[in-house]
N, C-alpha and C positions, 0 to 999 in steps of 0.2 A: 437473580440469575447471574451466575461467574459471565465476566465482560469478556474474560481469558478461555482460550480450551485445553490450556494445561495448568500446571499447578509448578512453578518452578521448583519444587522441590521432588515430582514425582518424573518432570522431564526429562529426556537423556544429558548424559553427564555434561557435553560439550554446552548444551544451551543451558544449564543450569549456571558453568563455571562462568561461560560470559554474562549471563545476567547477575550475578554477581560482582566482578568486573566492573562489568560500566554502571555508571551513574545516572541518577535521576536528572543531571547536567549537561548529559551524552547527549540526551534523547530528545529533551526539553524544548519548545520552540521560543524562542526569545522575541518574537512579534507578540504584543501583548495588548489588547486593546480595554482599557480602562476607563473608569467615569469615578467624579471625584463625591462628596458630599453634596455639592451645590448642581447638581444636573439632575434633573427630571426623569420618569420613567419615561416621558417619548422621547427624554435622548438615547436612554436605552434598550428600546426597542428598536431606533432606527440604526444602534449599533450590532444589536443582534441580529437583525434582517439584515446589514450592510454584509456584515459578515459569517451569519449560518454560525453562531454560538449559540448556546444555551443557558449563558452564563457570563457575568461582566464582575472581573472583581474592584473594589472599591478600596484607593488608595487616596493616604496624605503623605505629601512629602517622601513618595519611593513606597513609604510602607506600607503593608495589605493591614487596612482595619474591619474589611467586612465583601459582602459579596451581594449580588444580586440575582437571583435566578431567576428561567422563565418562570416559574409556579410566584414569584415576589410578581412578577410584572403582568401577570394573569389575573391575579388579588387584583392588584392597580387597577386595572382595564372591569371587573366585575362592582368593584368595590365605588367606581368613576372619580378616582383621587390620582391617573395616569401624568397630568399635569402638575402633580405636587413634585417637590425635591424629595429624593432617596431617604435621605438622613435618617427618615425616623422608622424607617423601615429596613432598614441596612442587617441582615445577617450577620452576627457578629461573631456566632460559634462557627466559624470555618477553619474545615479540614482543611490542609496544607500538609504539601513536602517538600523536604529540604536537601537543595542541591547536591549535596554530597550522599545522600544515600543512595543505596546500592537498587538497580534494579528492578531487583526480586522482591525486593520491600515495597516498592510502588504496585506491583501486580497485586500485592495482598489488600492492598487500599482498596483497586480498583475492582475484586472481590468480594471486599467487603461493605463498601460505599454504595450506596445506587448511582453516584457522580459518574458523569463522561470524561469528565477533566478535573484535572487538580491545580490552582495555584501554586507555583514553587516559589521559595525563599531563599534567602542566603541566609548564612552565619549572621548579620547583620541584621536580618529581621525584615530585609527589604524583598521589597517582591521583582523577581528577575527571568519567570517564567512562567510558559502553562505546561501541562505533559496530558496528553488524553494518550487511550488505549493505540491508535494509530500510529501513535511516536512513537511506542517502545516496539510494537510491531514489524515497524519500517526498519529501524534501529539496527534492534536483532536480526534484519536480514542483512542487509548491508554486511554486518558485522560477520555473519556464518558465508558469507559469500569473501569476504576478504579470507577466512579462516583456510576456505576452500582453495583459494586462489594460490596461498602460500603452500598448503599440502601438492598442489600440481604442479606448481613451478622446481620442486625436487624431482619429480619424476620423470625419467627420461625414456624417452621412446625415439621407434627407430622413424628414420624421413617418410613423407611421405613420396609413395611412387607419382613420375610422373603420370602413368598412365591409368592414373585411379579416377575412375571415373561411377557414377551413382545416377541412376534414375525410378523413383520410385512417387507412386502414386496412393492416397486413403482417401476412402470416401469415409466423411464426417456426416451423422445423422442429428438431427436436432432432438435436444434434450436428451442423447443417447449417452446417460453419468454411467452406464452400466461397463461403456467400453471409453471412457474417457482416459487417454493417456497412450492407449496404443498405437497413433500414430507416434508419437515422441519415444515409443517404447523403442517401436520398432526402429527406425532414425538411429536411435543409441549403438544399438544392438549392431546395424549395419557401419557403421563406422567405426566402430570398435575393429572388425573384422580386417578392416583395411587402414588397423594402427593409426587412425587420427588421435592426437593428442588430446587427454581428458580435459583439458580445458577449452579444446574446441566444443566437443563434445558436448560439455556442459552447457555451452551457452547457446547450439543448438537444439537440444534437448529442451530448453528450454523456451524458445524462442517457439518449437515444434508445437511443446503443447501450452501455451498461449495463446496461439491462435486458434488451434484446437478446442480449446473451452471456449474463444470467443462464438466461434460458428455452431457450439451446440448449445451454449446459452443463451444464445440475440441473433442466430441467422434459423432461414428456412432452411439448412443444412447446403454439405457443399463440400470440397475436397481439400486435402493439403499435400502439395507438391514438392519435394526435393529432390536437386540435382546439384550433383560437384562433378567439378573439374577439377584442374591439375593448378587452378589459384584459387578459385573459393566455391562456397556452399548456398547455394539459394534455394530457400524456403518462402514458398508462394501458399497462403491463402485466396481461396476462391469461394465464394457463399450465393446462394439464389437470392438475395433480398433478406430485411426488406431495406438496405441502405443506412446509412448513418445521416441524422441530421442537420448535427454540432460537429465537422471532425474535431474541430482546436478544445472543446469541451471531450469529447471522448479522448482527449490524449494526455487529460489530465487525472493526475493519480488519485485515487480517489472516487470520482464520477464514475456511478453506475446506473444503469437502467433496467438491470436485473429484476425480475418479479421478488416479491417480499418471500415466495416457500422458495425460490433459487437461494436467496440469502439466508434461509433458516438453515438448510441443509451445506452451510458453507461454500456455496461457493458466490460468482458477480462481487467480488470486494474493489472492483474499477479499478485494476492491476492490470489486468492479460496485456493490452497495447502498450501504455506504458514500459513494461517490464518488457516487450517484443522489441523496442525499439533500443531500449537500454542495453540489450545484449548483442544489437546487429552493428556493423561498421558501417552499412546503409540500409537503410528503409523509409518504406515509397508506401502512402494508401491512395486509396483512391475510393469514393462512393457517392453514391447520389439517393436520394432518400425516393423511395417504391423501385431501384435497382438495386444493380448488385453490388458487392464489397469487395475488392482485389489488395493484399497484403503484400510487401512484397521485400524480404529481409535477407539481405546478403553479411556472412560473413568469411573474413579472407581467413585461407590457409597459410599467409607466411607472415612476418614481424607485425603487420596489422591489427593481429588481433590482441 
């Protein structure tokens, strides 16, 4: 099954041109956590539990000469040889990509491979990176989000008045994907009305429905609040329960607690806070686990933002 849900060649033009663009070097993480010839598969395994990989590539001297996967370290464990050295068990037909390719050429790998991840190389043969599906993911938003950034910073709009003021109310119901986005919709739609600058806009539009997925995906349901003044925008999350456990684990990108059909059907990719906080000038949580959840993300309307 495609790791991707587009095909860079059938996507629209702008994600196509930049995944073309950047590199497999862009995106790549350069934390690389490796085991050599002479380490054991329980060093391996306590590198893959250390770290939540799937996979440990195997280097001499900088360069990749083989790889280890869970399904090698499975064998190990079935086979009771977990205590022996790698060596003679070492993958040596590994895929790999090299840093200077484009993109759009890694998506096809990661389409084509059953792999989560792919070792990268240099020109030199040496091994200088991993890339999984996540990085080019991440990558490309960043990337269409700077795109964006520079399209709004030409546009010129007239001031805002000082007497513009917003208060509006959504109830969010849980698990309701059928109306997911209409409070953000609406949001948009009203501050448009009252000439706020697209790139306010967007990053409350944003922030709106963030929270918005959060409370129909992981809360008993619950509302979302925004109100402007004549200095900025605040956008309040409120949910019945059932609270957050981890908040410092929930605020990191990635971490989801999403049910496994919320994730088949695309959504819980343990974004919404993250990206909520990334867009606000300040925000504030607060939860207790069998309470409730209160969000609470301001962004200013003048050189702040």
């Amino acid at each position: 099954m495609n790791q991707f849900p587009f095909n860079p060649k059938d996507s629209p033009q702008i994600i196509h041109e930049l995944l073309l663009r950047m590199k497999v070097k862009d995106a790549m993480s350069r934390k690389i956590h490796t085991v050599s010839k002479k380490n054991t598969f329980r060093d391996v395994q306590h590198i893959m539990r250390e770290h939540k990989i799937s996979g440990v590539p195997v280097v001499e001297h900088d360069r990749l000469v083989g790889i280890i996967s869970l399904d090698d370290l499975i064998r190990a464990f079935d086979n009771n040889y977990v205590e022996d050295r790698i060596e003679k068990y070492i993958t040596k037909d590994v895929v790999y990509l090299e840093e200077e390719m484009p993109l759009a050429i890694a998506i096809s790998y990661f389409n084509k491979y059953p792999f989560r991840r792919f070792p990268v190389i240099s020109k030199n043969k040496k091994l200088v990176g991993i890339l999984t599906s996540r990085d080019i993911l991440v990558k490309l938003i960043s990337e269409l989000d700077r795109e964006i950034t520079a399209l709004e910073e030409k546009i010129t709009v007239p001031p805002v008045s000082i007497d513009n003021e917003l208060n509006a109310d959504f109830l969010v119901k849980r698990y309701d994907f059928e109306n997911a986005g209409n409070a953000s919709s609406s949001v948009k739609r009203l501050l448009e009305e009252k000439n706020i600058s697209p790139k306010i806009i967007r990053r409350v539009g944003i922030i709106t429905f963030e929270l918005e997925m959060n409370i129909i995906i992981h809360s008993l349901g619950g509302k979302i609040i925004v109100n402007m003044d004549p200095e900025k925008i605040t956008i309040i999350a409120k949910d019945r329960g059932p609270g957050i456990p981890n908040i410092e684990l929930a605020m990191e990108e990635g971490f989801s607690t999403a049910n496994e059909w919320i994730r088949n059907i695309g959504f819980g990719a343990g974004m919404g806070l993250p990206n909520a906080k990334r867009f606000s000038d300040e925000f504030e949580i607060q939860s207790e686990v069998g309470k409730k959840t209160l969000v609470k993300c301001i962004v200013y309307l003048d050189n702040k933002e």
